[in-house]
C-alpha positions in Angstrom: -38.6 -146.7 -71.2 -39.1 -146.7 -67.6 -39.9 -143.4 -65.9 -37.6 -141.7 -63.5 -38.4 -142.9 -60.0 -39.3 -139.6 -58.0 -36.8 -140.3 -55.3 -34.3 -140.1 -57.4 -32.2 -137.0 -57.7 -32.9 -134.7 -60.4 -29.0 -133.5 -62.4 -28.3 -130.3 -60.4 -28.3 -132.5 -57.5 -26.2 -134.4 -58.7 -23.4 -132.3 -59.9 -23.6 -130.7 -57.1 -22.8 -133.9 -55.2 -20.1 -134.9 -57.3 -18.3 -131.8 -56.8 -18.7 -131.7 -53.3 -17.1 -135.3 -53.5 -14.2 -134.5 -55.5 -13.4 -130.6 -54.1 -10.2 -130.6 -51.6 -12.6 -128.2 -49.3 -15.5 -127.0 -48.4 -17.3 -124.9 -50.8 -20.0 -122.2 -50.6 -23.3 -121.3 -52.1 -21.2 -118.7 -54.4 -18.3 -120.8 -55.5 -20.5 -124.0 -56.2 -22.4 -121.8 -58.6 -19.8 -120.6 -60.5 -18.3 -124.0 -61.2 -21.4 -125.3 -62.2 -22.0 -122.5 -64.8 -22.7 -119.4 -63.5 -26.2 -120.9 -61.8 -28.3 -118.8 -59.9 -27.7 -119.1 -55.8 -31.0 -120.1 -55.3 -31.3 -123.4 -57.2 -27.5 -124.2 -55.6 -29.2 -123.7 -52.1 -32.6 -125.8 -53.2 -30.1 -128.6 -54.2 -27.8 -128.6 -50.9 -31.2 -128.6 -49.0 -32.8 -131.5 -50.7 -28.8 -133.6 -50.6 -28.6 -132.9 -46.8 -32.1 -134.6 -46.1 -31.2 -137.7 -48.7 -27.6 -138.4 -46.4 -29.1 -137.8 -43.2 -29.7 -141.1 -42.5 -26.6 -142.3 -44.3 -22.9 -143.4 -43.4 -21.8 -139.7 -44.5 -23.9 -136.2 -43.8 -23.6 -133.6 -46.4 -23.3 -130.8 -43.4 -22.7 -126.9 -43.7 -20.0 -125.2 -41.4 -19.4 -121.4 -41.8 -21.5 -121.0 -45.1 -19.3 -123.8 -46.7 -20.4 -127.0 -47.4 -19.1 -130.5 -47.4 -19.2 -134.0 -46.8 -18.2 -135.5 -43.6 -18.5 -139.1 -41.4 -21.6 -139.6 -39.5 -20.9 -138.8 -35.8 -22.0 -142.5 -34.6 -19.9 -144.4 -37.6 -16.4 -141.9 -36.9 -14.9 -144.4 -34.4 -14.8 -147.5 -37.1 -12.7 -145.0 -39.7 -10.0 -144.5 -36.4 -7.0 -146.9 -36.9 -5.3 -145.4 -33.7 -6.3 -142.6 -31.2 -6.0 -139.3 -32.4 -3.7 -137.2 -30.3 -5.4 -134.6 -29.1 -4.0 -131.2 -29.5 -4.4 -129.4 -26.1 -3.7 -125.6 -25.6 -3.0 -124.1 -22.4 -4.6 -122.5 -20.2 -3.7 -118.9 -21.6 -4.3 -120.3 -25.2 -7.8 -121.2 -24.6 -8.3 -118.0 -22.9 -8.0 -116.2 -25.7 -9.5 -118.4 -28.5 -12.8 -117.8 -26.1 -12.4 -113.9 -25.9 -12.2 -114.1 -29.8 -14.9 -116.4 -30.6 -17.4 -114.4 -28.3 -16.1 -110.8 -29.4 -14.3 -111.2 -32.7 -13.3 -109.1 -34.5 -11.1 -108.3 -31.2 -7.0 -106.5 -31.5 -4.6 -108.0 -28.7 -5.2 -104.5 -26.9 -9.1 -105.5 -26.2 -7.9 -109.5 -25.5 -5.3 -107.7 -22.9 -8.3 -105.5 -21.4 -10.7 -108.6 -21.1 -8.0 -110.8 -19.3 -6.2 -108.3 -17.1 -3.0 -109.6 -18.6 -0.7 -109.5 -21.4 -0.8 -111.0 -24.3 2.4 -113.1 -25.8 2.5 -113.1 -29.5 3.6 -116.7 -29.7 -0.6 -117.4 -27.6 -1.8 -115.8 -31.0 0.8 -117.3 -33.1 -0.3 -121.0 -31.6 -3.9 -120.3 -32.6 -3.2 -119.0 -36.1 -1.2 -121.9 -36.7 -4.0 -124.2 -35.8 -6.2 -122.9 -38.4 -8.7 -121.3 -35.8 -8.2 -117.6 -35.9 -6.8 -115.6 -38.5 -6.3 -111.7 -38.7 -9.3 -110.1 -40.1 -7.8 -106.5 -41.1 -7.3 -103.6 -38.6 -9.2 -101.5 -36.3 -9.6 -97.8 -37.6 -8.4 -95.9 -34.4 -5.1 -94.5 -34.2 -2.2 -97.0 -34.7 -4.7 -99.2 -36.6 -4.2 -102.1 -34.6 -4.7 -105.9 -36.3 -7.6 -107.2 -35.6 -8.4 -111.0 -35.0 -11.2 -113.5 -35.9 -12.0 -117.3 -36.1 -12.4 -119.2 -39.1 -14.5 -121.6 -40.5 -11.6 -124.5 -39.4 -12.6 -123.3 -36.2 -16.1 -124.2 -36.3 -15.6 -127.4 -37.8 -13.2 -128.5 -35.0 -16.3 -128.0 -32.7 -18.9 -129.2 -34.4 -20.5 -125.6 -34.7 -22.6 -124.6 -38.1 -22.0 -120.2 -37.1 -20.8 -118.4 -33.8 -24.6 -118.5 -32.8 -24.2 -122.2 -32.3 -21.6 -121.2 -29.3 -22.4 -122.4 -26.3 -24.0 -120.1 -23.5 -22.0 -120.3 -20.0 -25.2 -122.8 -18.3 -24.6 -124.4 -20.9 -20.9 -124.8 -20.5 -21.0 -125.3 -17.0 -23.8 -127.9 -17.3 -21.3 -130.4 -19.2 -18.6 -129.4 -17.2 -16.1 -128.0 -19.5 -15.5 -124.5 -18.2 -12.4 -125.3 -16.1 -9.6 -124.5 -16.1 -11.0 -120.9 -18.2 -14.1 -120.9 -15.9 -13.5 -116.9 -15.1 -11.9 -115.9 -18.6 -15.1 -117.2 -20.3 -17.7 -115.0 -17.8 -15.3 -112.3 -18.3 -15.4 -112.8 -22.1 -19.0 -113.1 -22.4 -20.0 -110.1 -19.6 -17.5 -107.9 -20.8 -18.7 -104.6 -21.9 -17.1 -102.6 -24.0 -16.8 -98.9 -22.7 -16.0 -100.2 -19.4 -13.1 -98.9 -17.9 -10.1 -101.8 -17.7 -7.7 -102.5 -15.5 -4.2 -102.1 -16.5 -2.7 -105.5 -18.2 -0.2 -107.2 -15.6 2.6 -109.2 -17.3 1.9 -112.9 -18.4 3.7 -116.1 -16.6 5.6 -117.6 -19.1 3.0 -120.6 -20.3 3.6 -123.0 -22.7 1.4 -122.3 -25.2 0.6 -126.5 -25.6 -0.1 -128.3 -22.6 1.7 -131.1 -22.1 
């Protein structure tokens, strides 16, 4: 008998692969573990390291999003798996606003959004991005009234290509490719606010559709 080639990969890689493939979505360190026995963290992680270098290179990347893991189309091959342009969802202006002010400050209640922007809120801006699968609630602040607190999820940075929040882009950065308008002065506001400064009182929203057209 034939010895194993070394470039082969060993069983736990391969378990782990298969149930990658045949999971409806992404799974963790922790969860892949506990399906495949009760192993220990470690040897999951040494397995998802040495199956993310093997399908670098291949038509699929095993790729990690938010501390889950799964398998997705390699960026330059994603155009030959489109049978039609996608329609791109497209929020508006007041939308995008706030998915910024969370994703640079999360957790954040509607109170602190309302501070950073200098106007309110509607619920049906939140409602829009909740329903999107990028931000969820995330519990409630512990001051009086105990207000709900938001955050994105890990749908969020899948959309965009990000592995954490410390993958967001910087404002050069932003600015650079051109993508800060129309929410050039929501963004510098979100990412300069501080805190215990003192804010302006909200001023009401214009009514905005909450998808562009």
């Amino acid at each position: 008998m034939s010895e194993e080639r070394q470039d082969e990969p060993g069983t736990l890689e391969r378990a782990v692969e298969a149930t990658l493939f045949a999971a409806e979505t992404p799974m963790g360190v922790e969860a892949l573990a506990g399906h495949l026995g009760g192993l220990e963290p470690r040897e999951v992680r040494e397995a998802l390291g040495l199956l993310e270098a093997r399908y670098r290179t291949r038509g699929v990347h095993l790729v990690e999003r938010g501390g889950r893991w799964h398998f997705e189309t390699a960026p330059d091959l994603a155009h030959l798996l489109r049978r039609e342009k996608e329609q791109v969802r497209r929020l508006s202006r007041a939308a995008t606003e706030v998915l910024a002010i969370i994703a640079y400050h999360e957790p954040v209640s509607r109170a602190e959004i309302e501070s950073i922007r200098g106007v309110q809120t509607s619920a049906g801006t939140l409602d829009v991005l909740m329903e999107a699968g990028w931000v969820k609630p995330a519990g409630r602040r512990e001051v009086p009234g105990r207000p709900v607190i938001y955050a994105t999820t890990p749908d969020f940075l899948d959309h965009f290509g990000l592995a954490s929040r410390r993958d967001l882009p910087g404002i050069d950065e932003l600015r650079a490719a051109g993508l800060l308008d129309p929410v050039d002065e929501a963004l510098e506001n979100a990412m300069n606010f501080e805190p215990d400064e003192e804010p302006d009182a909200p001023q009401a929203e214009d009514d905005d559709e909450n998808l562009a057209d």
